[in-house]
C-alpha positions as CSV (number, residue, x, y, z in Angstrom):
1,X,-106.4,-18.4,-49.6
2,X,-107.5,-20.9,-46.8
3,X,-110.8,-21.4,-46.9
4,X,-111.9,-22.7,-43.6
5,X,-115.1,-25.4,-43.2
6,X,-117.5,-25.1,-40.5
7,X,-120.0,-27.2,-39.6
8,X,-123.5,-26.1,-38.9
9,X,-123.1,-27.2,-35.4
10,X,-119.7,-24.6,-35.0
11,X,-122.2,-21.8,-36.8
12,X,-125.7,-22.4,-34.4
13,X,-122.2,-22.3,-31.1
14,X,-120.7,-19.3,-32.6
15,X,-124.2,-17.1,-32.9
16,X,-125.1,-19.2,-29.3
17,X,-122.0,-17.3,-28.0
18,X,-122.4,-14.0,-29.6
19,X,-126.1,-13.7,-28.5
20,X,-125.1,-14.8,-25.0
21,X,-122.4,-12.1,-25.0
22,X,-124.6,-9.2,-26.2
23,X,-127.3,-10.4,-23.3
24,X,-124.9,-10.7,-20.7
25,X,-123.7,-7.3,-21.0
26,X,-126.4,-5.3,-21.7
27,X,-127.9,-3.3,-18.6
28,X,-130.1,-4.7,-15.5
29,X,-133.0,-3.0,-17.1
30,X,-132.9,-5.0,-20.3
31,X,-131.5,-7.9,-19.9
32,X,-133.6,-10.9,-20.3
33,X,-132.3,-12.9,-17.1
34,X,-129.8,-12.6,-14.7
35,X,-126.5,-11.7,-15.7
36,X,-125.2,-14.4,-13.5
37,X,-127.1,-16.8,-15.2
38,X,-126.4,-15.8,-18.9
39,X,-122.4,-15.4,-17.5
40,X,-122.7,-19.5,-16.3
41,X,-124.4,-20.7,-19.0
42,X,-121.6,-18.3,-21.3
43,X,-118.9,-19.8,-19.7
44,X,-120.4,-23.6,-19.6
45,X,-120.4,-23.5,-23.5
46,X,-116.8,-22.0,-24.0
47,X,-115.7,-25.1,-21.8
48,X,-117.7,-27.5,-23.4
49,X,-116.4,-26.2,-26.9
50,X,-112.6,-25.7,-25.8
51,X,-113.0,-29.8,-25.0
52,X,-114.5,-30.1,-28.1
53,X,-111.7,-28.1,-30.5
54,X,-108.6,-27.9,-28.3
55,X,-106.9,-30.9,-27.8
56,X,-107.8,-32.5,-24.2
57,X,-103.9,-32.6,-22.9
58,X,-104.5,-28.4,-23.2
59,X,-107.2,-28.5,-21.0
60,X,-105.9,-30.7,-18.5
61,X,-103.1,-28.4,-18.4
62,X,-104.7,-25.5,-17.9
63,X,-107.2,-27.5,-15.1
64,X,-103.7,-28.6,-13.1
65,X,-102.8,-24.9,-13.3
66,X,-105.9,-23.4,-12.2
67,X,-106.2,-25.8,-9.0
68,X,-102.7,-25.8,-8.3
69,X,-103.1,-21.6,-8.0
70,X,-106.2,-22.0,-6.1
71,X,-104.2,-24.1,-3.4
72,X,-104.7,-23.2,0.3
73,X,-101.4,-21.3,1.5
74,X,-100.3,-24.0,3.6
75,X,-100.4,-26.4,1.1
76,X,-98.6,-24.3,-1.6
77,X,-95.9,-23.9,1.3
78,X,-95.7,-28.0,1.9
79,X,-95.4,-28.2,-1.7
80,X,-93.0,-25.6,-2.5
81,X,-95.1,-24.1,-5.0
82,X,-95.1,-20.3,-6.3
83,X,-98.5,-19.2,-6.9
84,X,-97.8,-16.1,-8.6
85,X,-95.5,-18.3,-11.2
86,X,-98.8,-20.4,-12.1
87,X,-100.6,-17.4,-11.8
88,X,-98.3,-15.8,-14.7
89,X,-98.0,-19.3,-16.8
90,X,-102.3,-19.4,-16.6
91,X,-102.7,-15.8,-17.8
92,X,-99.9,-16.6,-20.8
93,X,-101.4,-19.8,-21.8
94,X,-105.2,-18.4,-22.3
């Protein structure tokens, strides 16, 4: 049996993430703050920990796929790229 080791750090990120999680989806009338906010501040950590535990050449991958697909029309066109192919290769990488 593997026995995996976590740090105290990965523990306090882990219940960070769930507790962000539960708040963010929980109704207008109960939530603590804005969903928006708790959303941001949700998706600021799961970048900050993909850097931290997925090697960076990942991540720079995924950031050249994510602008590329976000490219103005035109450009795509000048550049000959296929927006629904990065599109596809994004959505199979995460």
């Amino acid at each position: 049996m593997i026995v995996l080791r976590q740090s105290r750090y990965d523990l306090l990120l882990l219940g960070v993430v769930v507790v962000l999680s539960i708040a963010a989806n929980l109704p207008d009338e109960y939530a603590p703050f804005d969903n928006r906010v708790l959303i941001a501040t949700l998706a600021v950590i799961i970048g900050v920990s993909l850097i931290r535990y997925v090697r960076i050449s990942l991540v720079l991958i995924t950031a050249v796929l994510v602008l590329a697909s976000n490219l103005p029309q035109e450009m795509a066109v000048q550049f000959g790229i296929d927006k629904n192919i990065l599109l596809i290769t994004l959505f199979a990488m995460v």
